[in-house]
Phi, psi and omega in degrees: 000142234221121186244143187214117175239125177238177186213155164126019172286124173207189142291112168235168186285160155286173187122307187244179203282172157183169198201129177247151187220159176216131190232165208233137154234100184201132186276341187246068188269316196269014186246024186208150206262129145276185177166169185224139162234178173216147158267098190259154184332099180110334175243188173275160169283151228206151167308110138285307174191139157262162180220103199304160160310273227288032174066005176291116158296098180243162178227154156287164198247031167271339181260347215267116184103010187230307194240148172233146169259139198216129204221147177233108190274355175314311252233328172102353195267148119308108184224167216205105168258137207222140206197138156047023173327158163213173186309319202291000180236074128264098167196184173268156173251147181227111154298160204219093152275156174212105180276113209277014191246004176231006197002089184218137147239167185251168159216125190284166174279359204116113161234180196238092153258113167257139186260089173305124175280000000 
């Protein structure tokens, strides 16, 4: 079983910056695609951005040019630096592995950003 914690969850202004991080306990971590999703009140979880072993970047395209996603396999971590919030990226966010060779993904539990207009 595959453990995922993220962290950086807060209150940001709109406007402003913010950095979310997730660390894995997985040994074969750099060989798995990560990735962030979000729940915002009332809706479903939704695609934010994934990333391959080989470094293929995918986005949603309410984010794509605001947030970037970015993994460190020394380290096991994931992190989803958010530019330019707006009220509408007020959700939980959720880290994502997905191991494609047994095709199991995991899930962390959640953090929470809200964006202040």
């Amino acid at each position: 079983q595959v453990q995922l914690v993220e962290s950086g969850g807060g209150l940001v202004q709109a406007g402003g910056s913010h950095r979310l991080s997730c660390v894995a306990s997985e040994s074969k971590f750099d060989i798995s695609t990560v990735g962030w999703y979000r729940q915002a009140p009332g809706g479903q979880r939704e695609l934010v951005a994934t990333q391959t072993a080989g470094d293929i970047r995918s986005y949603a395209p309410a984010v794509k040019g605001s947030f970037t996603i970015s993994r460190d396999n020394e380290k096991n971590t994931v992190g989803l630096q958010m530019n330019d919030l707006r009220a509408e990226d007020t959700a939980f966010y959720y880290c994502y592995l997905y191991q494609k060779w047994a095709d199991d993904g995991f899930w962390g539990q959640g953090t929470q950003v809200t964006v202040s207009s």
